[in-house]
C-alpha positions in Angstrom: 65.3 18.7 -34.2 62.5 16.0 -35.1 59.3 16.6 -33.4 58.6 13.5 -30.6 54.7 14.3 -31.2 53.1 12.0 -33.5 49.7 13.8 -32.6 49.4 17.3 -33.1 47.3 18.8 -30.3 46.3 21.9 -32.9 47.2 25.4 -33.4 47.6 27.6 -30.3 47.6 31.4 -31.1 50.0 33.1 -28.4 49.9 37.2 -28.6 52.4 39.1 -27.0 54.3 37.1 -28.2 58.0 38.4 -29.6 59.2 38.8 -26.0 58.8 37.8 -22.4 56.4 35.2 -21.1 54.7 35.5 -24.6 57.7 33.9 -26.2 58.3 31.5 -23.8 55.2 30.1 -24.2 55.8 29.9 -27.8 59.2 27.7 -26.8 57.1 25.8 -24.7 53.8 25.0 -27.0 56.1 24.2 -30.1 58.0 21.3 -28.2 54.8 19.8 -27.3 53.5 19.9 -30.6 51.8 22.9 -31.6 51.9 24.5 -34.7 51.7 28.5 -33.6 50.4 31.4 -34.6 52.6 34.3 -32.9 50.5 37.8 -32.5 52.5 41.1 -31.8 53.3 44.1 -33.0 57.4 43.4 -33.7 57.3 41.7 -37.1 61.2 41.2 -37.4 61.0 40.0 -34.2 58.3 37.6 -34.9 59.7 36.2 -38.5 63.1 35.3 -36.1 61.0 33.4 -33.6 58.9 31.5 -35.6 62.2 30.4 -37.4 63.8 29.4 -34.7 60.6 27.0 -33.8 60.1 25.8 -36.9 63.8 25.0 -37.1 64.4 23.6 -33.5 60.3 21.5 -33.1 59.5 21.0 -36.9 56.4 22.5 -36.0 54.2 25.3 -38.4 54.6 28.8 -36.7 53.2 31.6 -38.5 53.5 35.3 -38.2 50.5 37.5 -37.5 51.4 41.2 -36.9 48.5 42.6 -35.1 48.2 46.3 -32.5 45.4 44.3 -30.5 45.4 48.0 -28.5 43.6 48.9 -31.7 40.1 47.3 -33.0 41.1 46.3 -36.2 43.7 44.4 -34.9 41.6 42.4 -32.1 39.7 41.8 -34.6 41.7 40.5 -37.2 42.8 38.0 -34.3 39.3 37.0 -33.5 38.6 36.4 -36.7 40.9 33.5 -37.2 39.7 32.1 -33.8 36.3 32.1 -35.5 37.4 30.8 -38.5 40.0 28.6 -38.3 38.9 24.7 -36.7 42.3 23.7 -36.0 42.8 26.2 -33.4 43.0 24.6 -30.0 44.4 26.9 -27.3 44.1 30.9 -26.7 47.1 32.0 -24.8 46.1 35.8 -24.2 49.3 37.1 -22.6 49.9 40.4 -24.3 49.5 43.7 -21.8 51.6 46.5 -20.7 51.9 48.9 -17.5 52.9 52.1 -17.0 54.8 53.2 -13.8 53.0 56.2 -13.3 50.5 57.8 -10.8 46.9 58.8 -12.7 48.0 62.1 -12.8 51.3 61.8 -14.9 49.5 58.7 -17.2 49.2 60.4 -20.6 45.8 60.0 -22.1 46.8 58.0 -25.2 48.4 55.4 -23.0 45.4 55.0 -20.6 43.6 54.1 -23.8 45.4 52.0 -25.4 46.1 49.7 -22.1 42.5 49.1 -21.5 42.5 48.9 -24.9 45.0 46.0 -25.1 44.6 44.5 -21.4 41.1 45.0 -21.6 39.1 45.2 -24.8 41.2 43.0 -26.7 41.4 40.1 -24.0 38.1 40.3 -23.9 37.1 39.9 -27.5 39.9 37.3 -28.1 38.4 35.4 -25.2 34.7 35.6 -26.6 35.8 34.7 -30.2 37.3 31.7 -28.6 34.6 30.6 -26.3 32.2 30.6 -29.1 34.8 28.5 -31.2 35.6 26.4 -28.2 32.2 25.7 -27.1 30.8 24.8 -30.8 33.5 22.1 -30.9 33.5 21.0 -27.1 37.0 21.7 -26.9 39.7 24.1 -26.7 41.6 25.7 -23.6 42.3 29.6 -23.3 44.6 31.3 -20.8 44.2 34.4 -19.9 47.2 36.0 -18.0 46.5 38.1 -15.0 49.1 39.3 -12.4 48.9 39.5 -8.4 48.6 42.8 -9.0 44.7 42.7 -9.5 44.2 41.7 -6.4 44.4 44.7 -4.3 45.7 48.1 -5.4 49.4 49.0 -5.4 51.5 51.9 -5.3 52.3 53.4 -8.9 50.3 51.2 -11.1 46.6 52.5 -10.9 45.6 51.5 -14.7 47.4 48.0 -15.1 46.6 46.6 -11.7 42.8 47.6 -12.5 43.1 46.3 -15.8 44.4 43.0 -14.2 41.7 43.0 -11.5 39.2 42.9 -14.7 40.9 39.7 -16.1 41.0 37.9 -12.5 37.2 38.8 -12.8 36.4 38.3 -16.1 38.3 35.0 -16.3 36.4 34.0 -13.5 33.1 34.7 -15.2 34.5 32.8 -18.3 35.4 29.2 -16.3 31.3 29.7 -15.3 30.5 29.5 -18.8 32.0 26.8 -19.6 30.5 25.0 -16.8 29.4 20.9 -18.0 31.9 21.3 -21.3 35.4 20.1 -21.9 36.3 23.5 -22.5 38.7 24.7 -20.3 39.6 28.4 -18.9 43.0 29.2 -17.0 44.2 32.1 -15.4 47.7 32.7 -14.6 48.2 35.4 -12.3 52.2 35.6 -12.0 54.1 38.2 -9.5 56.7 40.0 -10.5 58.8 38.4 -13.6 62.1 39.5 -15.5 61.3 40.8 -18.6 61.0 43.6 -21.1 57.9 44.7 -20.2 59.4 46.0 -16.6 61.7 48.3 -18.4 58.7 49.6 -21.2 56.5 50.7 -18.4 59.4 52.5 -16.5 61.0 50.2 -14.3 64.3 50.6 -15.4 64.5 54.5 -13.7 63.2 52.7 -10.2 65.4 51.2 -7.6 66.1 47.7 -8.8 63.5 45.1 -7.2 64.9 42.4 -4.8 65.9 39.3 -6.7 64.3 36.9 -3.6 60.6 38.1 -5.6 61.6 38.2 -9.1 61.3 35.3 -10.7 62.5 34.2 -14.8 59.9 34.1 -17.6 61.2 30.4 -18.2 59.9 29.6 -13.7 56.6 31.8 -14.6 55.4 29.5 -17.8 56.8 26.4 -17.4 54.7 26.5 -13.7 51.4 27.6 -15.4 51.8 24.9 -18.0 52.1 22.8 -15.2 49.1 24.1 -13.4 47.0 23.2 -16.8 48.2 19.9 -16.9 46.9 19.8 -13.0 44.0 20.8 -13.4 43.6 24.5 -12.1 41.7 26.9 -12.5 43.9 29.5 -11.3 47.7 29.3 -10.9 49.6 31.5 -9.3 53.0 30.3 -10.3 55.1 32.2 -6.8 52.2 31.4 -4.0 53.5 29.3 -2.4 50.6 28.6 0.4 47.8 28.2 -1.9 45.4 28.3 0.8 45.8 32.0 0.7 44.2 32.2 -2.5 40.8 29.9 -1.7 40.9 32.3 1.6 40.4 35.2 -0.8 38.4 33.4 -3.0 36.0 32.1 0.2 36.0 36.0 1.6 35.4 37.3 -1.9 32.3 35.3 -2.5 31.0 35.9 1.3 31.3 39.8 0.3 29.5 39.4 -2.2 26.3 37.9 -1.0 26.0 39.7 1.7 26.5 42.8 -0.6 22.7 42.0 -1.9 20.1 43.6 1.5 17.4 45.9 0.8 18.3 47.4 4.1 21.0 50.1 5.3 23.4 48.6 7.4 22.6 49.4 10.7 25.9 51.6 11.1 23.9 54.4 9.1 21.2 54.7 11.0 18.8 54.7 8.4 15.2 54.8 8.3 14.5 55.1 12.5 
């Protein structure tokens, strides 16, 4: 297939990206003209993606086989962020959960999903701002999930580590403040994939099919939330105005956090 772009908006690194909504975003970015750079673990898997692209878009994809849970690989990552001036987008999508209460949460995993939802993000993301911010362009996506925004049953770790990346992201789109840099969080529900049946979900009760909704729905909204402009996109709200609600009550909660008095409820001080 011949490529329809005859100006190539740059190289977007994807990770997590040799299944799910990683490699849909891959899909996505290559038929509007981006050459790729595809992080994961899986490099067979990788190798017969970026084929596929290169083959279907006539676009560059290269393989990078990174473990972002681990430090060298972040940083191997962030290193081509830092050096590499034809990079134009960040898609950090790569994470995993674990279906497990604290208790039955092995220690080695605990690590290594902060270490991947966490750490890495967060070094990716810094890498790139500095990039982005030099040039006075660039975009990076960080993918959340709804479930950062108020604890639920079974996933202790993940939805913490996705409360972080609602926050952090948050923290990031200040930065960038007066730029043309731009920050966007996806925060998706829940969405068919591998990743359900890697952290367990496959020995659970099915979920109902009215709230599950197809990596293909999940990125092809966020892509067109950037296009619109958010900031956030949460690709299954449908009233949106829940979200600035919670955004509104967050913010008032947190000002009046800051009182160098005891709340009268304590009876402090006479």
């Amino acid at each position: 297939m011949t490529n329809p772009h005859s100006d190539k908006p740059g190289v977007a690194i994807v990770t997590g990206a040799s299944s799910g909504i990683g490699k849909v975003y891959a899909d996505r970015l290559a038929a509007r003209g981006y050459d790729l750079v595809l992080v994961a673990r899986r490099e067979e898997r990788l190798r017969a993606i970026a084929a596929d692209l290169r083959q279907r878009y006539a676009v560059n994809a290269e393989v990078m086989v990174a473990d972002l849970s681990r430090p060298a690989g972040a940083a191997a990552v962030a290193d081509r962020l830092s050096s590499d001036a034809s990079v134009s987008l960040l898609v950090n999508n790569a994470g995993f959960s674990a279906l497990k209460p604290l208790t039955d949460t092995p220690d080695d995993v605990i690590v290594d999903m902060v270490g991947l939802n966490v750490t890495a993000l967060t070094m990716l993301s810094k890498a790139a701002l500095v990039a982005f911010k030099t040039r006075n362009a660039g975009t990076i996506v960080n993918v959340g999930s709804g479930a950062g925004f108020a604890p639920y049953p079974g996933i202790p770790v993940y939805g913490s580590t996705k409360a972080y990346v609602y926050l952090f992201t948050q923290s990031l789109q200040g930065e960038v403040g007066g730029t043309s840099v731009r920050v966007q969080l996806v925060l998706p529900g829940a969405v068919i994939s591998e990743g359900w049946d890697v952290a367990g979900g496959a020995d659970l009760a099915p979920l109902p099919e009215n709230i599950m909704m197809t990596t293909e729905d999940c990125v092809d909204a966020a892509l067109a939330g950037l296009d619109q402009g958010e900031r956030v996109t949460c690709p299954s709200l449908h009233d949106d105005t829940i979200l600035r609600e919670f955004e509104a009550l967050s913010g008032r909660a947190l000002q009046s956090m800051f009182d160098g008095k005891p709340a009268a409820r304590y009876n402090v001080g006479g």
